[in-house]
C-alpha positions as CSV (number, residue, x, y, z in Angstrom):
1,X,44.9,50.8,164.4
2,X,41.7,51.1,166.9
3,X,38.4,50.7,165.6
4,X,37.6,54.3,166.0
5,X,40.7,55.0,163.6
6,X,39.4,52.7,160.8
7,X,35.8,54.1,161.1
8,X,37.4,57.6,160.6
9,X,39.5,56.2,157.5
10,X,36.5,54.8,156.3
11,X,34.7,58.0,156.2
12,X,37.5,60.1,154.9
13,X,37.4,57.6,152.3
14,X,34.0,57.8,151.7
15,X,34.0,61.7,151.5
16,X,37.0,61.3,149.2
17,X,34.9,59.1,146.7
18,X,31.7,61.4,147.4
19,X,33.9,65.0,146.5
20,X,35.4,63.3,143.3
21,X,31.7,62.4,142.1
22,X,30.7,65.2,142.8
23,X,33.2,67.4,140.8
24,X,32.9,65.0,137.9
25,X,29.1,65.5,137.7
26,X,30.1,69.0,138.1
27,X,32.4,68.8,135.2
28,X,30.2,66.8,133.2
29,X,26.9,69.2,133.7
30,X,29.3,72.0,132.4
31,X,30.3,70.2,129.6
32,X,26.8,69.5,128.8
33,X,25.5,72.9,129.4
34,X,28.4,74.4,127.1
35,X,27.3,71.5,124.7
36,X,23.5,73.0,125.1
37,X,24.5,77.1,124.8
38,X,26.2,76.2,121.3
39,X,23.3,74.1,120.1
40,X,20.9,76.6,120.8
41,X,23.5,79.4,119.2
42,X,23.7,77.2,116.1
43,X,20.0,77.0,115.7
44,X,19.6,81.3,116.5
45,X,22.6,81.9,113.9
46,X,20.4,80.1,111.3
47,X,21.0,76.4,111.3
48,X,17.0,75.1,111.9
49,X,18.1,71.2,111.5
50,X,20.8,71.5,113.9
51,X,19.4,68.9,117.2
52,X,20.9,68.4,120.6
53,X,22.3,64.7,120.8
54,X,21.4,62.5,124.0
55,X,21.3,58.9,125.5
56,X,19.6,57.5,128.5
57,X,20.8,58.0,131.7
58,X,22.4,61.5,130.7
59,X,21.0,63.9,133.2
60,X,20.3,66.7,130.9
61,X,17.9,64.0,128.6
62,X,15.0,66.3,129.0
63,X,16.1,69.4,128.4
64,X,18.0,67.6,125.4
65,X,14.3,66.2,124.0
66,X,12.6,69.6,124.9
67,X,15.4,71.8,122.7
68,X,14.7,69.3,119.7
69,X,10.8,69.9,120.3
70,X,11.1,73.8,120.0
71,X,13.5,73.3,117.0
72,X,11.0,71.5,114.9
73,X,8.6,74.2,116.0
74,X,10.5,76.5,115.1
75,X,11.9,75.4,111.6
76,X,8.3,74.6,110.4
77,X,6.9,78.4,111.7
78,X,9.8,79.8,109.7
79,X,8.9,77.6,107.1
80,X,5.1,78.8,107.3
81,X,6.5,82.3,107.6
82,X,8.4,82.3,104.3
83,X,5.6,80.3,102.6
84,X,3.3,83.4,104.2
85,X,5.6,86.1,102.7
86,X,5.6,84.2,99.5
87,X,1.9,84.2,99.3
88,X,1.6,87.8,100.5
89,X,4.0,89.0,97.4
90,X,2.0,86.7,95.0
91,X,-1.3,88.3,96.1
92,X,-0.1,91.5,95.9
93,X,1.5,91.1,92.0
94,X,-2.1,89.0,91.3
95,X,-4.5,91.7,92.4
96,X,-2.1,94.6,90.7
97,X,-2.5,93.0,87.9
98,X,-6.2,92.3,87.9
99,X,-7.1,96.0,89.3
100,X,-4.4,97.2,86.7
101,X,-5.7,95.6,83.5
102,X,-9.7,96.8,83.8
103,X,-8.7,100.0,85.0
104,X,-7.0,100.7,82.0
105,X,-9.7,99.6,79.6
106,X,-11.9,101.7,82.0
107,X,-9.9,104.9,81.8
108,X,-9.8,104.3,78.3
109,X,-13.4,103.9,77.3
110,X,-14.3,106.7,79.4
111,X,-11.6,108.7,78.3
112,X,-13.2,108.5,74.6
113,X,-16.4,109.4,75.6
114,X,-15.4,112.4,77.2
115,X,-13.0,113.6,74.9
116,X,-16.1,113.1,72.0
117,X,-14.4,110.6,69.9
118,X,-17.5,108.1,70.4
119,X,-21.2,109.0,70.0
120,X,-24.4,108.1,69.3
121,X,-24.5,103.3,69.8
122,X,-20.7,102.9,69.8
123,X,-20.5,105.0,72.8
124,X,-23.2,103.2,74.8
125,X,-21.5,100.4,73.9
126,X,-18.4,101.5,75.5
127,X,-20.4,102.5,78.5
128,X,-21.6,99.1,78.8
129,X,-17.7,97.9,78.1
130,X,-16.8,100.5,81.0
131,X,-19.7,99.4,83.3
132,X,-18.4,95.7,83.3
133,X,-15.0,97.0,84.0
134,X,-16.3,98.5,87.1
135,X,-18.2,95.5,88.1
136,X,-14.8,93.6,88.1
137,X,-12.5,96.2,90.3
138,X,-15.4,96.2,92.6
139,X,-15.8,92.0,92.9
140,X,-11.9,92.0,93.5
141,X,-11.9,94.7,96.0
142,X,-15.2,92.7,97.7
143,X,-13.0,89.5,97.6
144,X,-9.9,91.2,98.8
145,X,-11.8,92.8,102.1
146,X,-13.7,89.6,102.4
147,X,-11.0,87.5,102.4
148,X,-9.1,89.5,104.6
149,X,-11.9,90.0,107.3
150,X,-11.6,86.3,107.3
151,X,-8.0,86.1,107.6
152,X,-8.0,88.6,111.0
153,X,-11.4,86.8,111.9
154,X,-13.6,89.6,112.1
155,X,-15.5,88.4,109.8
156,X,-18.7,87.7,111.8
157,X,-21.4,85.1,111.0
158,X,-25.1,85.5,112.0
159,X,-26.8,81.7,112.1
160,X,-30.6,81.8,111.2
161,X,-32.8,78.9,110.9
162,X,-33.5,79.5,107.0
163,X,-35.7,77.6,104.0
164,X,-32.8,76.8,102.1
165,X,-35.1,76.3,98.9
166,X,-36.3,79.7,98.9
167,X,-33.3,81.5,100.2
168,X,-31.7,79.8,96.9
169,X,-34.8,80.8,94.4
170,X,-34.6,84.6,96.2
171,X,-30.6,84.4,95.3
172,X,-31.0,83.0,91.9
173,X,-33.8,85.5,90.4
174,X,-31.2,88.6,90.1
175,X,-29.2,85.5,87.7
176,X,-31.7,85.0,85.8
177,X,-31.3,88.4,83.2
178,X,-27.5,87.9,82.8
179,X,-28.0,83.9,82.0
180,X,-30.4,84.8,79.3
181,X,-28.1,87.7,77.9
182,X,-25.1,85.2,77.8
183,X,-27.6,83.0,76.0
184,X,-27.0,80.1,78.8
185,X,-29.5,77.8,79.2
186,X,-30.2,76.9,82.9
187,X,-32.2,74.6,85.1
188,X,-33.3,74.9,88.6
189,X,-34.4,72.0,90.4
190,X,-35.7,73.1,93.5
191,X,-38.2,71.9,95.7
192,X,-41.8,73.5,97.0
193,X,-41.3,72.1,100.3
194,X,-39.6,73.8,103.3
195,X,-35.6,72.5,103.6
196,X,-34.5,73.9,106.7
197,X,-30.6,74.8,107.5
198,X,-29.0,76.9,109.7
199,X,-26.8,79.6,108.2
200,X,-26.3,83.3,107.4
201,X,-27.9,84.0,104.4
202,X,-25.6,86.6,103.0
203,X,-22.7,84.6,103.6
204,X,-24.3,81.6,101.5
205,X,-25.6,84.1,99.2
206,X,-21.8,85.1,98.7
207,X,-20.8,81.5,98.4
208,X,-23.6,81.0,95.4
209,X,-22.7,84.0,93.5
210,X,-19.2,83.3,93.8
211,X,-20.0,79.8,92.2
212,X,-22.8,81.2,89.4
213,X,-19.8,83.9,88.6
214,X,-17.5,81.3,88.0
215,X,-19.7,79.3,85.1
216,X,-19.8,82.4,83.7
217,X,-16.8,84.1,83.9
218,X,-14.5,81.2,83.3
219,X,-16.2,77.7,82.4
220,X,-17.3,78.5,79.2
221,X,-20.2,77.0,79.6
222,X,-23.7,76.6,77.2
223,X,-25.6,74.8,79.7
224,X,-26.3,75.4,84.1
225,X,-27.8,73.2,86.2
226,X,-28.3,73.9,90.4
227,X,-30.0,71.3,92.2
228,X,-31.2,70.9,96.1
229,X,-30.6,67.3,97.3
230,X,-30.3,64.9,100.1
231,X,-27.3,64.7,101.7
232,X,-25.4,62.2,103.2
233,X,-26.7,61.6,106.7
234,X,-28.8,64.8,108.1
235,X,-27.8,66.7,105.4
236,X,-29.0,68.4,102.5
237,X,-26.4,69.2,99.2
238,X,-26.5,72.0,97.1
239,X,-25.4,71.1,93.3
240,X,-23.9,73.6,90.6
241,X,-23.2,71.9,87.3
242,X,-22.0,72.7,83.8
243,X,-21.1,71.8,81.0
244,X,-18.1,74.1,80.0
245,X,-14.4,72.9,79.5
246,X,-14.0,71.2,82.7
247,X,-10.8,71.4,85.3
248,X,-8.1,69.2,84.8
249,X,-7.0,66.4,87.7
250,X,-4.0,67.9,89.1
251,X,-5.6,71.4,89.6
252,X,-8.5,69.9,91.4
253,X,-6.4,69.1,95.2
254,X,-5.7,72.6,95.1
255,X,-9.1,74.3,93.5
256,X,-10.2,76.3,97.1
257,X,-6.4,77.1,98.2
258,X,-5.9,80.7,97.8
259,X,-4.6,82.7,95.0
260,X,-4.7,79.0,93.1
261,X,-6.4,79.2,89.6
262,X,-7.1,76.7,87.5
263,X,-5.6,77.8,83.9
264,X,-5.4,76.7,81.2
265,X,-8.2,74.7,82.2
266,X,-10.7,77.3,83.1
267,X,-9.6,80.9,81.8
268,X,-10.7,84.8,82.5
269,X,-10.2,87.6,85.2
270,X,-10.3,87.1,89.1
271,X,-8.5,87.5,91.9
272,X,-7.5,83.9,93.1
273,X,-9.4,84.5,96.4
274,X,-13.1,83.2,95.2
275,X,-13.3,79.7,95.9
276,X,-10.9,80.5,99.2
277,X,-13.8,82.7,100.9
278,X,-16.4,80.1,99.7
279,X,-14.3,77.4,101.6
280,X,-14.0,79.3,104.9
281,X,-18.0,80.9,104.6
282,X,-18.8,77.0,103.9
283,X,-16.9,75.7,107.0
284,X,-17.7,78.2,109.1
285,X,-21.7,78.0,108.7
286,X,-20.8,74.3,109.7
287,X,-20.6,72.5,106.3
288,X,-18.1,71.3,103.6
289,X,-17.7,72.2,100.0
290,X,-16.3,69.9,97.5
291,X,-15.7,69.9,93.9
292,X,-15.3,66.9,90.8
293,X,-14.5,67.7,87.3
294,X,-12.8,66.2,84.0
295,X,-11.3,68.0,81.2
296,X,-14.0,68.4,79.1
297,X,-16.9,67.2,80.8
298,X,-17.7,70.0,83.1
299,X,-17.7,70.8,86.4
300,X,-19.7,70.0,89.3
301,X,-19.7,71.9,92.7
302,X,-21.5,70.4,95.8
303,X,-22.3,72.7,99.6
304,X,-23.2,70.0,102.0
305,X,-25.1,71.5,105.0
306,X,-26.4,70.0,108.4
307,X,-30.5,70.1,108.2
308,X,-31.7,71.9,111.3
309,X,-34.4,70.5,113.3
């Protein structure tokens, strides 16, 4: 055989070897792919922990690590959708409930005094009974739109260099009636001298209402204490304390998740949602809220702002 016959051998050979790789990577990348489209139909049809198995070398490694990647993603935002939906019925049953229950005392009282049956002290006194009815569908309608400007964000700050010592005593005065009425005895510890923040002052003035309400409404407390002190590093703390029944342990990890309340612990209307908007109006004026408590000891609430320059 001549040379030119062996090179030409060779070659064929070559080719030969070259054509059969080839069609056994091609057989191999449609097994793969086949391997890959039922993988994926698994996890559409339902099956979030199903994962596409791989080793090193295989050509389709990448796309392999990529598919597990989006089904993680994907099983923990259907997990977060569910928890969502979850949440969404709970809020709805919640605030039915607490729109539901003073509305019906409301109708009632004001059905009495129209119809006559009450007169003369008994029916201011169901005025009065009426009147506070009203003021708690309007604070759960206020913490319902609040909360759900927040949650679309369109709930828009204004920062303002402010004195927080006398934005507090401005905040406080309107209190001071309703904590003599309730027969609470409170003490302010404020100082003369300027303490200057940077916030909106009618979103801190919701987050100080919302945490005055709360003594009253479910602490069951005799005695209030709100204090203005340094903070840790450049910043200055805002303290609300009493004396009431306290919060037990395990409820206080959860205290500013939404819709979470604290009973038995601490008892009385509300939506769920207060401590919530107080977290986010906290955060997003650049500080931090925290709470510590024992059963029976009281409560203690702390706003931690940056001082401004």
């Amino acid at each position: 055989m001549t040379l030119t016959a062996w090179w030409l051998a060779g070659l064929c050979a070559v080719l030969g070897a070259a054509l059969l790789a080839a069609v056994w990577l091609l057989f191999r990348s449609r097994q793969r792919l086949r391997y890959i489209d039922s993988v994926l139909a698994d996890i559409a049809a339902g099956h979030p922990h199903r994962r596409a198995l791989t080793h090193p070398g295989d050509p389709a490694e990448r796309i392999c690590y990529r598919l597990n990647e989006m089904a993680v993603q994907n099983r923990d935002q259907a997990a977060l959708y569910r928890r969502e939906q979850a949440a969404g019925r709970e809020l709805m049953v919640n605030l039915s409930h607490d729109v539901r229950t003073p509305l019906t005392t409301l109708l009632g009282y004001l059905d009495a005094i129209h119809r006559g049956v009450v007169t003369g002290a008994e029916r201011d006194a169901c005025l009065e009974i009426a009147r506070g009815k009203a003021c708690e569908l309007k604070q759960t309608v206020d913490d319902l739109f609040t909360w759900s400007k927040l949650q679309a964000g369109e709930e828009s700050l204004s920062l303002q260099d402010c004195d927080l010592a006398e934005l507090t005593r401005q905040r406080l005065k309107d209190w001071v009636p309703l904590w003599e009425e309730s027969r609470l005895d409170y003490e302010l510890e404020l100082p003369e001298q300027r303490v200057a923040v940077r916030l909106d002052p009618d979103a801190y003035g919701r987050v100080l209402n919302n945490l005055v309400s709360n003594v009253l409404r479910h602490s069951r407390a005799t005695r209030l204490v709100i204090r203005l002190l340094p903070g840790p590093g450049r910043t200055v703390a805002l303290q609300v304390s009493d004396n009431g029944v306290g919060i037990a342990p395990e409820a206080l990890p959860h205290l500013f998740d939404r819709l979470y309340r604290a009973d038995p612990s601490r008892s009385g209307p509300g939506s769920g949602l207060g401590l919530d908007i107080a977290r986010q109006l906290v955060e997003r004026m650049g500080g931090r809220i925290e709470a510590e408590s024992a059963p029976g000891a009281g409560a203690t609430f702390r706003l931690f702002f940056p001082q401004s320059e």
